[in-house]
C-alpha positions in Angstrom: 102.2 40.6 -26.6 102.2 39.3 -22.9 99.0 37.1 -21.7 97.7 39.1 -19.1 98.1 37.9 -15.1 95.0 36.2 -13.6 95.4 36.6 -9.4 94.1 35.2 -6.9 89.9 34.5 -7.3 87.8 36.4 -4.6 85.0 34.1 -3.7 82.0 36.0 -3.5 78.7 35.0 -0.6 75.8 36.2 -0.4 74.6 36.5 3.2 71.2 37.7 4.9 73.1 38.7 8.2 76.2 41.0 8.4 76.6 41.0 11.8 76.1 37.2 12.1 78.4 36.5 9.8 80.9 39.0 11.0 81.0 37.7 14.1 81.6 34.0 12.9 84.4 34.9 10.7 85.9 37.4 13.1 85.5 35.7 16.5 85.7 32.1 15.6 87.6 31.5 12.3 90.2 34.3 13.1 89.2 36.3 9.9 90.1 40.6 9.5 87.0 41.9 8.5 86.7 45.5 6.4 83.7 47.2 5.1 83.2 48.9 2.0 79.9 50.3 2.3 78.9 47.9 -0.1 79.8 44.7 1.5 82.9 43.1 3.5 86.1 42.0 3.1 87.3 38.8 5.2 91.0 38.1 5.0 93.4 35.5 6.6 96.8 34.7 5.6 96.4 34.4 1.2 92.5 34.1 1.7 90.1 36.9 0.8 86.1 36.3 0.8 84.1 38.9 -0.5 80.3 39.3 1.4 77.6 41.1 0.5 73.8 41.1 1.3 70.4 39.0 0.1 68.0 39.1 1.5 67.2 36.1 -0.8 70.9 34.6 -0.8 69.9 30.5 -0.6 72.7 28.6 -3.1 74.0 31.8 -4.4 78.2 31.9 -4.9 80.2 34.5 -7.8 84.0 34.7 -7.9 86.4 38.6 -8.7 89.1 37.4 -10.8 91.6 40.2 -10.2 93.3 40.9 -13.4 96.3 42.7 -14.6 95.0 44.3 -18.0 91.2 43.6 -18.4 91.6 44.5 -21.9 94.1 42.2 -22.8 92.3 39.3 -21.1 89.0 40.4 -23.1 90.8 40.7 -26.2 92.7 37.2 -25.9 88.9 35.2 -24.8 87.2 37.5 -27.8 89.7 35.9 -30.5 89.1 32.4 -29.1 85.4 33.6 -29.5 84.6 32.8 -25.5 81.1 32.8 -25.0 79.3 35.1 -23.1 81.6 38.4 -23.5 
């Protein structure tokens, strides 16, 4: 069976200001921003950031591992008995 196909990671930030930070990544970095309802999306050449809101959002950093077949990935850390799935 094929390993499943890891992509790019999505860093994930937690801000307290979506119209701050939209504005910084927009306007200065040169960033395309979309919203989700949830949270936004900043994207620049192969870079995507993920945003969403804290209030409470000091030190705070996840990562979205697209993946190909969740499933398979699961299946290939549970027999190497990964921790934590």
């Amino acid at each position: 069976m094929p390993m499943p196909m890891i992509n790019d990671p999505i860093p994930v930030l937690l801000v307290s200001n979506f119209e701050q930070t939209s504005r910084y990544y927009r306007d200065i970095l040169g960033f395309t921003l979309n919203s989700d309802g949830a949270g936004l999306l900043a994207t620049r050449d192969n870079l995507a950031l993920r945003f969403y809101f804290s209030p409470d959002c000091m030190g705070r950093l996840s990562t979205i591992l697209e993946v190909d077949d969740v499933r398979a990935l699961h299946a290939e850390y549970d027999a190497q008995s990964a921790v934590g799935l």
